[in-house]
N, CA and C atoms as an extended XYZ file, in Angstrom:
207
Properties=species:S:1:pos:R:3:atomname:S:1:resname:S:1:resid:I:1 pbc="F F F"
N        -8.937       11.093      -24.490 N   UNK     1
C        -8.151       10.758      -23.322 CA  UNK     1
C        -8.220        9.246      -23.074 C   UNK     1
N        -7.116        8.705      -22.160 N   UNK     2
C        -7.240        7.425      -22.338 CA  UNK     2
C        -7.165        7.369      -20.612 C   UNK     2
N        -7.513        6.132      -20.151 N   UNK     3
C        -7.492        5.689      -18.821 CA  UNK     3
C        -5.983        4.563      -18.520 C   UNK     3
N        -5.377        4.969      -17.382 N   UNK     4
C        -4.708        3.865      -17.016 CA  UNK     4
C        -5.075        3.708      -15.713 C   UNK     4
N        -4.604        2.631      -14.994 N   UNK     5
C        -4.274        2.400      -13.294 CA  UNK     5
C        -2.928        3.115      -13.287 C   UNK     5
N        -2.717        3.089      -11.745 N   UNK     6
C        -1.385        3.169      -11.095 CA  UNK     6
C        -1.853        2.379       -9.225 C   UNK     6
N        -0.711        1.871       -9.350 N   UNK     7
C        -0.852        0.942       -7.968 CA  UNK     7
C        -0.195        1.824       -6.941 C   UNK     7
N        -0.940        1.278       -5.494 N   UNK     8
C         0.079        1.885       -4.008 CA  UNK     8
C         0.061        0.857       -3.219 C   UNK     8
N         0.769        0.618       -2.444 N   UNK     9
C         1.071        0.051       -1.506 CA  UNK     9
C         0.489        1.422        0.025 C   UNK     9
N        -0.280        0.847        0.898 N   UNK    10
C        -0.368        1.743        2.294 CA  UNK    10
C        -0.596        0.421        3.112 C   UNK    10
N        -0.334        1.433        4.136 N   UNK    11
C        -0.492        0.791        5.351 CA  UNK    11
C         0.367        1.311        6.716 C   UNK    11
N         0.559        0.674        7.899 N   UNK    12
C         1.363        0.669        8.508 CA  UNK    12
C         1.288       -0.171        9.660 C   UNK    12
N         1.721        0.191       11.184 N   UNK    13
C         1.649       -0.564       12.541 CA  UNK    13
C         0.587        0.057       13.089 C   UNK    13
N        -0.119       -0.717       13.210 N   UNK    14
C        -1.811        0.145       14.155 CA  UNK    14
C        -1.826       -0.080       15.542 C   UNK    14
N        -2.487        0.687       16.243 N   UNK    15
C        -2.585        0.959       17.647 CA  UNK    15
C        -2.950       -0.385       18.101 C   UNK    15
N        -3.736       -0.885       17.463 N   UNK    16
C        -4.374       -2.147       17.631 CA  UNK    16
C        -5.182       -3.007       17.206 C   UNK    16
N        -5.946       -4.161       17.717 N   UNK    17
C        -6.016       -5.244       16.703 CA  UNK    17
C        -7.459       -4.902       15.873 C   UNK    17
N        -7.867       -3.592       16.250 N   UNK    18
C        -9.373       -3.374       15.696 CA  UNK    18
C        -9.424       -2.505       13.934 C   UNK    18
N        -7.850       -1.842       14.074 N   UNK    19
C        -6.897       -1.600       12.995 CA  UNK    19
C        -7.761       -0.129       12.653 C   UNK    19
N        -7.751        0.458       13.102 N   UNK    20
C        -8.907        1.874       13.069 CA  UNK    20
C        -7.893        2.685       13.299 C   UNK    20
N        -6.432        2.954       13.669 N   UNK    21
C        -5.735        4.180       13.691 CA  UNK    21
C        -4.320        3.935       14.023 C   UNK    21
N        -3.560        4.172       12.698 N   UNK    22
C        -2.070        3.742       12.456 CA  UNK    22
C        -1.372        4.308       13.977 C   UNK    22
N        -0.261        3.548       14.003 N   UNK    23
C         0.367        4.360       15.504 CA  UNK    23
C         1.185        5.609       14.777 C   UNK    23
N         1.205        7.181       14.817 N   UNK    24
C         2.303        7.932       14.368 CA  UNK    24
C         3.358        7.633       13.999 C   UNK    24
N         3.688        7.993       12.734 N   UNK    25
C         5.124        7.830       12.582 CA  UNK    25
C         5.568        6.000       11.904 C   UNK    25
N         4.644        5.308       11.652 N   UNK    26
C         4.317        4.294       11.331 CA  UNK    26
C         3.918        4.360        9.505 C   UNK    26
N         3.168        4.885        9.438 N   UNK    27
C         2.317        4.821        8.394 CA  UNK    27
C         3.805        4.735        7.160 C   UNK    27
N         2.689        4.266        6.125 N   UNK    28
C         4.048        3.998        4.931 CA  UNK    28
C         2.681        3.963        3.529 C   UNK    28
N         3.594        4.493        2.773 N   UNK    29
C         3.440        5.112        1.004 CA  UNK    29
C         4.182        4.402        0.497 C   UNK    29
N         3.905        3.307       -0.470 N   UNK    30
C         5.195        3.441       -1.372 CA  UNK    30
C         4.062        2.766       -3.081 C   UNK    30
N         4.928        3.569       -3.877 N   UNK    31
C         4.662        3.823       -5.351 CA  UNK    31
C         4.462        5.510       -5.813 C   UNK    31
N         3.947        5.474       -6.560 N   UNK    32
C         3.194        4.841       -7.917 CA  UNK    32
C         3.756        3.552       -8.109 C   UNK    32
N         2.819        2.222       -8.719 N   UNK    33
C         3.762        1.538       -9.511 CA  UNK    33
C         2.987        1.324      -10.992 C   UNK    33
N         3.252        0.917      -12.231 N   UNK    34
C         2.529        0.892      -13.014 CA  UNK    34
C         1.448       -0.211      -13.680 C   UNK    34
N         2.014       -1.499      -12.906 N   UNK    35
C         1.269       -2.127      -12.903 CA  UNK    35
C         0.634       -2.968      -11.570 C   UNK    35
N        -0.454       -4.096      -11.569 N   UNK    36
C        -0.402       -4.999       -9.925 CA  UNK    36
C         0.713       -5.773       -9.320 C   UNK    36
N         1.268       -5.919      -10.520 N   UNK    37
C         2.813       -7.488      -10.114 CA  UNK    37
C         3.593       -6.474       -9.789 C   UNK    37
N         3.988       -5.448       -9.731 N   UNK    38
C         4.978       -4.402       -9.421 CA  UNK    38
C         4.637       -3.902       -7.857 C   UNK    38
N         3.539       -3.768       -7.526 N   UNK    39
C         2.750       -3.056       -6.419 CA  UNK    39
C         2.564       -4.667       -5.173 C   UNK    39
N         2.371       -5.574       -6.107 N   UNK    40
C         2.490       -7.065       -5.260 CA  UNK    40
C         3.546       -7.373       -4.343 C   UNK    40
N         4.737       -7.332       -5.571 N   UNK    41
C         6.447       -6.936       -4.968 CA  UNK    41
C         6.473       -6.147       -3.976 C   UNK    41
N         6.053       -4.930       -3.551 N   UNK    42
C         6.090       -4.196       -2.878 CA  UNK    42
C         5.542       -4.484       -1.609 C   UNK    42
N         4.196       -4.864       -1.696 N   UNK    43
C         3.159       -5.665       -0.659 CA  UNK    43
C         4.151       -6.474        0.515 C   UNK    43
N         4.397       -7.422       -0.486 N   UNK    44
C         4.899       -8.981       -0.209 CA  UNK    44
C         6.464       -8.193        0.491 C   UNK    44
N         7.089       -7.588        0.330 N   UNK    45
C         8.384       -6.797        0.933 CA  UNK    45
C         7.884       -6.608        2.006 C   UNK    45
N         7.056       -5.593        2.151 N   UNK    46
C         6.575       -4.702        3.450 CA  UNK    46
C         6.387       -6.210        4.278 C   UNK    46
N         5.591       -6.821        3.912 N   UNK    47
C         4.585       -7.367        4.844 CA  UNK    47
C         5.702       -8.314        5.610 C   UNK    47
N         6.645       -8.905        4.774 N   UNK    48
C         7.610       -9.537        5.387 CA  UNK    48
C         8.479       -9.316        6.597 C   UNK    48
N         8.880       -7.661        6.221 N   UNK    49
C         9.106       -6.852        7.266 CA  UNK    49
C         8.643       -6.411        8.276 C   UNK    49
N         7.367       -6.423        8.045 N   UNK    50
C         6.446       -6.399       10.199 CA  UNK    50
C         6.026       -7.913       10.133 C   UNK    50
N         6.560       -8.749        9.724 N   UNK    51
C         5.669      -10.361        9.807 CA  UNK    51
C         5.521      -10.350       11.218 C   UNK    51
N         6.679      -10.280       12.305 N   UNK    52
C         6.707      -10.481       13.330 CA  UNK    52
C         5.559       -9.342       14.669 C   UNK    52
N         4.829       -8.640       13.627 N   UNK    53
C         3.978       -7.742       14.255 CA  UNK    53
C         2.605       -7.815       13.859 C   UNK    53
N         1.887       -8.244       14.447 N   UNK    54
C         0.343       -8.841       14.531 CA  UNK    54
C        -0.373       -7.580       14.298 C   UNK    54
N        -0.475       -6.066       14.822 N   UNK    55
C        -1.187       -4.870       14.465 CA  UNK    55
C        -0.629       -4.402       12.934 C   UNK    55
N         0.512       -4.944       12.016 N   UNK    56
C         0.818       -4.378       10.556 CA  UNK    56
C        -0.109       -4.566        9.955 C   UNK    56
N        -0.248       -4.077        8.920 N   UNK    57
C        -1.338       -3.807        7.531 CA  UNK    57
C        -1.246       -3.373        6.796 C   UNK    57
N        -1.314       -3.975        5.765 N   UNK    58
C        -0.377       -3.056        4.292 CA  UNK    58
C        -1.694       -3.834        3.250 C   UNK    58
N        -2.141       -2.354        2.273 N   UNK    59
C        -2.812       -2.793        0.948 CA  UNK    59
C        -2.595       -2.619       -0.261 C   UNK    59
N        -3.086       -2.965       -1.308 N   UNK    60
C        -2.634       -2.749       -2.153 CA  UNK    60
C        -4.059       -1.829       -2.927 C   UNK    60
N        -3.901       -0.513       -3.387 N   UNK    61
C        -5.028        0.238       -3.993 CA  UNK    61
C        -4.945        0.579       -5.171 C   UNK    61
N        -5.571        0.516       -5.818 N   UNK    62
C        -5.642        1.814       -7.425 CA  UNK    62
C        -6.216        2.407       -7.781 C   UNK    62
N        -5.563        3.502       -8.296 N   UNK    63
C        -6.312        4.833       -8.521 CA  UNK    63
C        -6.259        4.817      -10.617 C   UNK    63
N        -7.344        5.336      -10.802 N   UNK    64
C        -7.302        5.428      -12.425 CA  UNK    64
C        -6.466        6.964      -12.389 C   UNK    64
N        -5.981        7.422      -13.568 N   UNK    65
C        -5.665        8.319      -13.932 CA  UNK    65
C        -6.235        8.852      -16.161 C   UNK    65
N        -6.217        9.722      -15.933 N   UNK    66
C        -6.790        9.863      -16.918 CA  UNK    66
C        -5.554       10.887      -17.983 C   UNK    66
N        -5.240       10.012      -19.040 N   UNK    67
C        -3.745       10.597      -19.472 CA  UNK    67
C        -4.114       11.339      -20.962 C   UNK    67
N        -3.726       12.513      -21.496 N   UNK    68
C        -4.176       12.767      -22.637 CA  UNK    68
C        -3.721       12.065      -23.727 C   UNK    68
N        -4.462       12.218      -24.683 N   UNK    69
C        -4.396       11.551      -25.881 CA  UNK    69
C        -3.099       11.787      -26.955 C   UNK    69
C-alpha cells in the first residue's frame, strides 16, 4: 500500500473572538484537494471573503490516506 495526503480547507464565522464555537450555519468544508497549492487557493478565496469579519477562520488540514498498491 502506498500513502498519499489529501488537503481541506475548514473553518467558518465564530461566535467570537476566543474562536471555541462556529456560529450555526456558518461552518464551511471545501475539498478534498490533492495537493497544498490547490488547498492554499482555496484558503486564500475563503479568507478573502470574510476579510471584512474579524471572528472568520479558515485552515488548512491533512489527512493521509492509504491507497492500494
Amino acid at each position: 500500500m502506498t500513502m498519499q495526503k489529501r488537503y481541506w480547507v475548514i473553518g467558518g464565522d465564530y461566535a467570537d473572538m476566543g474562536f471555541r464555537q462556529i456560529r450555526p450555519g456558518t461552518h464551511t468544508i471545501e475539498g478534498p484537494f490533492d495537493n497544498a497549492q490547490q488547498a492554499k487557493a482555496a484558503w486564500q478565496n475563503l479568507s478573502r471573503q470574510f476579510s471584512s469579519s474579524a471572528t472568520a477562520r479558515f485552515a488548512i488540514t491533512a489527512e493521509r490516506v492509504r491507497l492500494p498498491a
